[in-house]
C-alpha positions in Angstrom: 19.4 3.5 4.3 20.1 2.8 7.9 20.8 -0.9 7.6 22.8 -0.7 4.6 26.1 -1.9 5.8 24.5 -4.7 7.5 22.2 -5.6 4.7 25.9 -6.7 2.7 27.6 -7.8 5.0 24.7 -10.4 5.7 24.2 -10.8 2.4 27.5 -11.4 1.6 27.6 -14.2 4.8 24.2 -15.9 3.5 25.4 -16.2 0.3 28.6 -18.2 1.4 26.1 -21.1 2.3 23.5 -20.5 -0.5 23.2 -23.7 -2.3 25.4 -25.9 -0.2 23.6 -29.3 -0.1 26.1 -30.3 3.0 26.6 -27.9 5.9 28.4 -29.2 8.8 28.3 -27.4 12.4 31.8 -26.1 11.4 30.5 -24.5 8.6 27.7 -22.9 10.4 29.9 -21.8 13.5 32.1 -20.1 11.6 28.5 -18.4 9.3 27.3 -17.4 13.3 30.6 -15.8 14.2 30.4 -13.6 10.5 27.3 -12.9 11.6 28.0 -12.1 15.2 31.1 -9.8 13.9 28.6 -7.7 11.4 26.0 -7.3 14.1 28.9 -5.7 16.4 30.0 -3.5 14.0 26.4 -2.5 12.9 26.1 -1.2 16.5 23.7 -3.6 18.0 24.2 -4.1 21.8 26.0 -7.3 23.2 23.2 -9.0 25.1 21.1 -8.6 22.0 23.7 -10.2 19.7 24.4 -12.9 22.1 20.4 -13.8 22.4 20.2 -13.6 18.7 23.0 -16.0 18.0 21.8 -18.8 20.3 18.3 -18.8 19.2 19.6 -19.5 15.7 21.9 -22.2 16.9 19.0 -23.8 19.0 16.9 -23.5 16.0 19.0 -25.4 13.6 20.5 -27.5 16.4 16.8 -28.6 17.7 15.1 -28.6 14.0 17.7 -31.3 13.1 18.4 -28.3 9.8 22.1 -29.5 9.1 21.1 -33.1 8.6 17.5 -31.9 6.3 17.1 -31.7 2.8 17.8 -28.1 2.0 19.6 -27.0 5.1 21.0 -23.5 3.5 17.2 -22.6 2.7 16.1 -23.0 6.5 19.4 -21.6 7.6 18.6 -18.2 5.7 14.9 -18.4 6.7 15.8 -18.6 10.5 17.9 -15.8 10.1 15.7 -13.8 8.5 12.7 -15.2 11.3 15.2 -14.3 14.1 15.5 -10.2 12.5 11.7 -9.7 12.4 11.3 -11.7 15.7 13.6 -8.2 17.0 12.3 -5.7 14.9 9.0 -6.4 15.2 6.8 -8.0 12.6 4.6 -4.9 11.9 4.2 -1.3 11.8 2.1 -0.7 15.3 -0.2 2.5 15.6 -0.3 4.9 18.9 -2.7 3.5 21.4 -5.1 6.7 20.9 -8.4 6.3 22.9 -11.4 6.1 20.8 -13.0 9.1 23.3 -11.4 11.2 26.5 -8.4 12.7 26.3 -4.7 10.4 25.6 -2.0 11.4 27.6 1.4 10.6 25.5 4.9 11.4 27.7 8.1 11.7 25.6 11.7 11.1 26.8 14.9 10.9 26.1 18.4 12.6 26.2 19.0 16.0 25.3 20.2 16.4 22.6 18.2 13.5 20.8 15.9 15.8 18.6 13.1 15.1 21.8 11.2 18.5 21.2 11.1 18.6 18.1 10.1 15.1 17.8 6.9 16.0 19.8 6.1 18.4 17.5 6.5 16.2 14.2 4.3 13.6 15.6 1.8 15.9 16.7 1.8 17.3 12.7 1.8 14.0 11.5 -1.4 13.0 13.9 -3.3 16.2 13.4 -2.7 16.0 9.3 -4.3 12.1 9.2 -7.1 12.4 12.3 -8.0 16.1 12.8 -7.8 15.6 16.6 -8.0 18.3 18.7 -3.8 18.2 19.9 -2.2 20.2 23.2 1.6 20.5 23.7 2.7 21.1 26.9 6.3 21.0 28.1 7.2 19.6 31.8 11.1 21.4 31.2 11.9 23.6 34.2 15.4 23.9 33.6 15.8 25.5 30.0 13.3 28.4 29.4 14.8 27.4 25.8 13.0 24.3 25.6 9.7 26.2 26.2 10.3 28.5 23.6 11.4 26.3 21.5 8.1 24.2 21.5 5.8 26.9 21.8 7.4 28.3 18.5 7.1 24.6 16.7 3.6 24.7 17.7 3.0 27.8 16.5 4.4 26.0 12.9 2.6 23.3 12.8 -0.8 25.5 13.9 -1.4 23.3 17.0 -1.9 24.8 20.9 0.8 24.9 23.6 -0.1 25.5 27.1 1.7 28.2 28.0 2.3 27.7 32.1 5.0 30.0 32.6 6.0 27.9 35.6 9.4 27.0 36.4 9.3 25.7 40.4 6.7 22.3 40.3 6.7 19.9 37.5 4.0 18.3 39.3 1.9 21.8 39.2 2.2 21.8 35.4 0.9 18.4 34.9 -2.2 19.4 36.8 -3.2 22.4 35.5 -2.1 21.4 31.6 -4.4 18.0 32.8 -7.4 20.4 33.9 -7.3 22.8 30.6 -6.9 20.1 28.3 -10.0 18.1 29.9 -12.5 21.4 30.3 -11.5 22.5 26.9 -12.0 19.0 25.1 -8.7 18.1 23.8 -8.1 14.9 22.4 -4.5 14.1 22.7 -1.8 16.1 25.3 1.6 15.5 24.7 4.2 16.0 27.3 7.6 17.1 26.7 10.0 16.3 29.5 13.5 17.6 30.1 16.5 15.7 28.9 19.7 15.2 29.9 23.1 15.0 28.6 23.5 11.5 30.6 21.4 9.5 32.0 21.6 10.7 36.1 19.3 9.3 39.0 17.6 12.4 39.4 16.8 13.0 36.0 14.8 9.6 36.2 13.5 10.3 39.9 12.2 12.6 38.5 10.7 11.1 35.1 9.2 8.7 37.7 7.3 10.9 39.5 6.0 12.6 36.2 4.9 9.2 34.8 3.3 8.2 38.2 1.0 11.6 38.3 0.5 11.8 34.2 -0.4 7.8 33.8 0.2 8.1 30.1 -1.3 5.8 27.8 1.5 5.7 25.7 5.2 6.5 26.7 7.5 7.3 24.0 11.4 6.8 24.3 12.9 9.3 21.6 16.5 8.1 20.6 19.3 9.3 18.2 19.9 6.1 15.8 23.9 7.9 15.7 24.0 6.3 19.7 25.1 3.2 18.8 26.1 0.8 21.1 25.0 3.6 23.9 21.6 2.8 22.6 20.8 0.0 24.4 21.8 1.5 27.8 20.3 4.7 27.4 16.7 2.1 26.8 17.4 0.2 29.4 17.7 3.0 32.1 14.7 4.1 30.8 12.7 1.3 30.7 13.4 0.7 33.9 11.7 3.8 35.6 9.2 4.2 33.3 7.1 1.5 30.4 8.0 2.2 27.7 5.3 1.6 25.1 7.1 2.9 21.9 9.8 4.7 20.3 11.2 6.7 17.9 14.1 6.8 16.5 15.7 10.3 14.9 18.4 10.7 12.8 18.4 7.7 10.6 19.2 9.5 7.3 22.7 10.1 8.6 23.8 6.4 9.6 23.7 3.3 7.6 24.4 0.8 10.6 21.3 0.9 12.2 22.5 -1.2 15.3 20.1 1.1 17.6 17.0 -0.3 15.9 17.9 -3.7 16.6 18.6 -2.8 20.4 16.1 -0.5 21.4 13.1 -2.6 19.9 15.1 -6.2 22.0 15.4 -4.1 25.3 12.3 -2.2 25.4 9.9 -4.9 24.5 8.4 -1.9 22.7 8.1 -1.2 19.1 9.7 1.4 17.4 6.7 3.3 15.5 8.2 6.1 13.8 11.6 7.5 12.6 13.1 10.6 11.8 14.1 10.8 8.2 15.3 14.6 8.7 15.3 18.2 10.2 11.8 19.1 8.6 8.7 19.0 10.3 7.3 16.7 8.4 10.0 14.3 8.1 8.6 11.7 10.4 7.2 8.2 8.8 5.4 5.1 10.4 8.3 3.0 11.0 7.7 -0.5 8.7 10.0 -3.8 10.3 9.2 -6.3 8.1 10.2 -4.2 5.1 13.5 -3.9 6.7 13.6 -7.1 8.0 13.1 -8.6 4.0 15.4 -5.6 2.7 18.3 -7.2 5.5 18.1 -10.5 3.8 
């Protein structure tokens, strides 16, 4: 479970105030600093912590809570508000149009399971709505990344546009564009490259691709294992392009969970799905209240 560690350690710094019919602003400084500390370690970034401590003290401090009846009970429901407020309250669908054709744009690092992310969701959209799916991929540097979504298409039974073009990223976009319109497609995805850093011409270039695709939905896939590098690596992002949503891969192998917390604060935009594993279909609708209740 990726919020595991957290989930005691909160636990474990609720519970030191459960039942206390007197709680003075020493005892809760010292309850936000525990909390604070098991935040940092759990990978969630600074500015995110620091924003999620002060509306809790603001709360309590404005709602008169240390002087009221039952101040541990509000204490561990503000708390708890303050985790869904960041996660998100509900599980939000992809903003697929009713008719035409949705254009969804997918980045990321390398390395952050990107391509084969586009090709899980894909799966998991054709299973449930039988749409009509194109993948297309606007990588000009790796020949690799070509092949390697052309042969996850060819898994999952869904079409790749096969361009063959490796000069004009712009080029691609139009003719993928054209075929996917005169052949009545309902949904093109767009694979775009990654890189091992986040470099100005990598976004330059994301920029342009965003400007000439005008996706309705813009997905930031990101490896739950970055940690505190999370929040950066959504915040360069979100800068050149909006993001509307992300994903999140990996989160079988960590049991912080930090990224969650950050990406969803940074972005503005929810996390929708996450990657439970390597298999194809090892994608689920990401659920924040759940966690938010499983946290406390």
């Amino acid at each position: 479970n990726m919020f595991s560690i957290l989930n005691e350690k909160l636990e474990k710094i609720v519970g030191s105030i459960r039942g206390k019919a007197i709680i003075t602003e020493e005892d809760l400084n010292v309850t936000l600093r525990e909390i604070r500390i098991a935040l940092l370690e759990a990978d969630v970034a600074l500015s995110v912590v620091k924003n999620f401590i002060e509306n809790i003290r603001s709360n309590i401090i404005g709602q008169k809570v240390l002087k009221s009846i039952k101040p541990d009970q509000m204490i561990i429901k503000l708390v708890q508000d303050e985790l869904i407020k960041i996660l998100g309250s509900n599980n939000e669908p992809l903003n697929i149009a009713k008719n035409g054709l949705t254009k969804i744009l997918f980045c990321g690092l390398q390395g952050s399971g990107k391509t084969t992310t586009v090709a899980k969701l894909a799966n998991n959209i054709k299973k449930e709505s039988k749409k009509k799916i194109l993948l297309v991929s606007a990588d000009i540097y790796r020949p690799a990344a070509q092949e390697q979504l052309q042969v996850l298409s060819k898994q999952i039974e869904v079409e790749f546009f096969n361009h063959q073009n490796f000069k004009s990223v712009e080029k691609i976009i139009d003719d993928a564009t054209k075929y996917a319109e005169q052949n009545l497609f309902d949904i093109m995805m767009l694979d775009t490259a990654g890189r091992q850093v986040v470099d100005e011409a990598m976004m330059a270039e994301l920029k342009i691709i965003f400007e000439i695709f005008k996706p309705q939905e813009t997905i930031l896939v990101a490896d739950s294992l970055t940690g505190q590098d999370a929040a950066n690596i959504a915040k360069s992002f979100n800068e050149t392009v909006a993001i509307t949503s992300s994903i999140l891969t990996r989160i079988d192998g960590d049991g912080r969970g930090g990224a969650a917390l950050s990406i969803k604060s940074i972005t503005g935009a929810p996390i929708k799905f996450i990657g439970t594993g390597e298999k194809i279909d090892q994608l689920e609708s990401f659920h924040p209240e759940r966690i938010a209740n499983r946290i406390l």
